[in-house]
N, C-alpha and C positions, 0 to 999 in steps of 0.2 A: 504494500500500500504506500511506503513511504516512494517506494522510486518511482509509482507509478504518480505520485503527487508532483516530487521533480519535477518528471516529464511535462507534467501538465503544466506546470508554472514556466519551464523553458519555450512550451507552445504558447501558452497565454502573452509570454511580454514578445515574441518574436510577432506575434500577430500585432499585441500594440503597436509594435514597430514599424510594423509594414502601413498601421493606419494612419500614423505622424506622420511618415512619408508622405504618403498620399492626400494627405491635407495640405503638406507644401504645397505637393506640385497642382493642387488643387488653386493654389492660392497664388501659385504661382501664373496659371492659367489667367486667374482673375484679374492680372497687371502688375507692370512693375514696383509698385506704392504697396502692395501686398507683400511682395518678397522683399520690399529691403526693409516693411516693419517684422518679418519672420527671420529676416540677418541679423538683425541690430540683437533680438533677444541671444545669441549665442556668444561663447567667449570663446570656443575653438575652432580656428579658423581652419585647419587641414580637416577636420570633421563634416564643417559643411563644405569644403571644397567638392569631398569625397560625396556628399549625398547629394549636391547641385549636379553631380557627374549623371547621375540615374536619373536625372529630370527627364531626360525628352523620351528612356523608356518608360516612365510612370507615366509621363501625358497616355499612353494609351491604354491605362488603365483606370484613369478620373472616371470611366460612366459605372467601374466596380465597386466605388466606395460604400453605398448601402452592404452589399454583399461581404464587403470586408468587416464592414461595421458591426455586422451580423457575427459574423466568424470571430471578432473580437467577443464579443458577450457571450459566445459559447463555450469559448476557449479557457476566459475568466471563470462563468460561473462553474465551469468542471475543475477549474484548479481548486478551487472555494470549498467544494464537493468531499475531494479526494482530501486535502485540508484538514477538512474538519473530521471525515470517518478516519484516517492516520493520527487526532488526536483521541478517538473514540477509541482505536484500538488498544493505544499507548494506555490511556487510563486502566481497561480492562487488565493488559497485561500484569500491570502494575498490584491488581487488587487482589493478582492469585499469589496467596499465601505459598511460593513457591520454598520458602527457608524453614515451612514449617513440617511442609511433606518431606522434605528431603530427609532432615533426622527423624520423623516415623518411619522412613526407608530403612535409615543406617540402626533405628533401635531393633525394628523387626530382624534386620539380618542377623544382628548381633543375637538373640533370640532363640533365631534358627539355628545360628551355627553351635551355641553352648546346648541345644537340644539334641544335634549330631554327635557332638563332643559326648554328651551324657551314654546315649546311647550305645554310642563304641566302647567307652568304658564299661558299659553295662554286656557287650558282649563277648570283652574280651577278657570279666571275670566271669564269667557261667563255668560252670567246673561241667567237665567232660563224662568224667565216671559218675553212672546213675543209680540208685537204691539196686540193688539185688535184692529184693525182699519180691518175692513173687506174687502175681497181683490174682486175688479172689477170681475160681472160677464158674459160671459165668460170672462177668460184673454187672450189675446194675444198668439198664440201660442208661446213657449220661443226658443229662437234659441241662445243656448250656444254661447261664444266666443271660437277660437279656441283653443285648447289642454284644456278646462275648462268645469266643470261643474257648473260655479258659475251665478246664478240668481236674482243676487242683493241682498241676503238674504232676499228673499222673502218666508213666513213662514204661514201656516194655522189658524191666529187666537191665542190664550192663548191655552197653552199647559196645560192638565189637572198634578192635582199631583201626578198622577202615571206615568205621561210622557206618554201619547196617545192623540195623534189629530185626526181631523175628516179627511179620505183619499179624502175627495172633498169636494166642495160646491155644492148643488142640492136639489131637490127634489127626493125623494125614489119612485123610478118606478115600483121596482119587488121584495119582500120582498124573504126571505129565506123559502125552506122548497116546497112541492108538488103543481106542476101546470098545471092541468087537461087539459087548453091551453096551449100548447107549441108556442112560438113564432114565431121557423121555425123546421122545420121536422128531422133535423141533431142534433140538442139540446136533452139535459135529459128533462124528466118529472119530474126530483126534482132537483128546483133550489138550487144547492152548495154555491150560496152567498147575493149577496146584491145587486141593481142594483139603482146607483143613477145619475140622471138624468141631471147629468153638460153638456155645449154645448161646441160643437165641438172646439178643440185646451186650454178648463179649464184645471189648472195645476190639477197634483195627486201630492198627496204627503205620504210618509213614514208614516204610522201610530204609528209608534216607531222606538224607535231606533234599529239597527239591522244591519246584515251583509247581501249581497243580494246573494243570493242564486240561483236563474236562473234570465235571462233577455235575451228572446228570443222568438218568435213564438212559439206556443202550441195549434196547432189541431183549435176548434171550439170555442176556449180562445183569439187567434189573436195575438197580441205581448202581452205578457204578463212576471211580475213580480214576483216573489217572495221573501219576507224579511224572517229570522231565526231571531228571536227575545230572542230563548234562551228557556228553562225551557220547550221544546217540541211543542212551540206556533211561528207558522209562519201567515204571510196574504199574500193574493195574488191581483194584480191588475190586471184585463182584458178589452182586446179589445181601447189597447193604443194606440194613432195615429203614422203613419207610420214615421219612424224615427226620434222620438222626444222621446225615452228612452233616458237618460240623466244618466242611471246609469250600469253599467257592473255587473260579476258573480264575487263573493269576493270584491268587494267595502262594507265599513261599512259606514251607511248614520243613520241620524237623527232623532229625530221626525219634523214632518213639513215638512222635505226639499225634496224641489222637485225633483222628481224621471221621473216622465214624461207628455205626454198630453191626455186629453180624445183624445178617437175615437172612429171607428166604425169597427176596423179589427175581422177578425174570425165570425164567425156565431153569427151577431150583425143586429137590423133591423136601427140603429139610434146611432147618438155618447152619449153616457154613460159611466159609472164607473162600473163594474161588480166587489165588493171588495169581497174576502171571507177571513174568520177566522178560521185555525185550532190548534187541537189541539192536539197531536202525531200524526199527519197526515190525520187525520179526520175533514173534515167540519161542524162550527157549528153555531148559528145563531150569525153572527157579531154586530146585534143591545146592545142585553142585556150584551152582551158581553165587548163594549165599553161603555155599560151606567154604569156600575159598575166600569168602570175607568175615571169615568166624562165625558166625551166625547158623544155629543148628535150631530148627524145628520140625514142627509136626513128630507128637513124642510117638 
């Protein structure tokens, strides 16, 4: 706005300019007793030399002076215009509390960053070794408190040194790999995972740590889980009890912590743990699997 005021103010006197002219030579038209009272008002003499020079092209512009006169009052009232909205702006500027946001900026950062700071330190004393004290079987179905997924920090046992726990307590009811008996007619003949035999409402839990990936119904799966564990290795849990997923899709969860409860959804004869292990998206036997990461179940 300001440069466009400028401008307007370098059009506005350039048109005046052109209308003093034009009244000389106006005036000059009118007789010589005209120009030498429009001489006598001047003190520089090489100035009107130089403007007496454009007399006889301005003579043929004398029949434009309304028109110029016009384009003067245009020229003028738009510089006036721009003006005054360039001091309208300037006021506005001026009234945004700009020094007051700036330190809400720097206190909020400040804020966030001692919130980062807390948290790091909060994870990098969490101690690694977890109760051995073996957890009630079945457990209790868990029924979150509101807006929380917290379970008392209740955890699977000793977490192995690779960081993998066993995804339930049970006995192994259906091993991985081709089953001549299908258990119901809707099912594959090659079992995709592992089926460990916890009762109805037994926690699951996270067999590592990881980000989760689905948490939602899946066809002859029932509600089911998946964790992304990284390095092209995800696990899956099936046939969870009806509304006791305890974890969402982008949630990053643990090893141990509980994620949800056995059941019997999806093409299930009995409540179970249906766990499976892949590995760039391939299913493959979860026993040998976890046993090379310490971690032994299904007694």
């Amino acid at each position: 706005m300001r440069e466009l005021g400028a401008a307007a103010t370098a059009t506005a006197d350039a048109s005046r300019r052109t209308l003093a002219t034009l009244v000389r030579a106006t005036l000059q038209q009118s007789g010589p007793e005209a120009v030498d009272v429009l001489l006598a008002g001047d003190s520089d003499g090489n100035d009107l030399l130089a403007r007496l020079a454009t007399l006889e092209t301005l003579n043929r512009l004398t029949n434009s002076l309304d028109e110029v006169e016009a384009r003067v009052d245009a020229d003028t009232r738009r510089e006036k215009t721009l003006q005054d909205q360039d001091a309208a702006l300037r006021a506005t500027i001026e009234a945004i509390p700009l020094t007051d946001t700036r330190i809400a900026m720097e206190d909020a950062q400040q804020e966030l960053d001692a919130a980062a700071a807390e948290v790091a330190d909060l994870a990098a004393s969490t101690p690694v070794t977890l109760s051995l004290t073996p957890l009630p079987d079945p457990l209790p179905a868990p029924v979150p408190a509101a807006g929380t997924d917290d379970f008392g920090g209740r955890l699977q046992g000793q977490l192995s040194g690779h960081g993998w726990a066993a995804p339930a307590v049970g006995s192994l009811t259906d091993g991985f790999g081709p089953r001549p008996d299908r258990p119901l007619p809707d099912v594959s003949d090659f079992h995709r995972g592992t089926d460990i035999g916890a009762a109805c409402g037994a926690a699951v839990y996270a067999a590592s740590a990881g980000v989760v990936a689905t948490a939602a119904p899946l066809g002859t799966y029932g509600n089911w889980i998946l964790i992304d564990h990284g390095n092209g290795i995800t696990t899956g849990y099936a046939h969870l009890a009806e509304g006791q997923t305890v974890v969402s899709a982008g949630e990053t969860v643990i090893a141990g912590q509980v994620i949800a409860s056995v059941g019997s959804t999806g093409s299930s004869t009995g409540c179970h743990l249906h766990f499976e292990v892949r590995v760039d998206g391939t299913a493959i036997d979860a026993r040998p699997f976890l046993v090379q990461r310490g971690v032994q179940f299904g007694s």
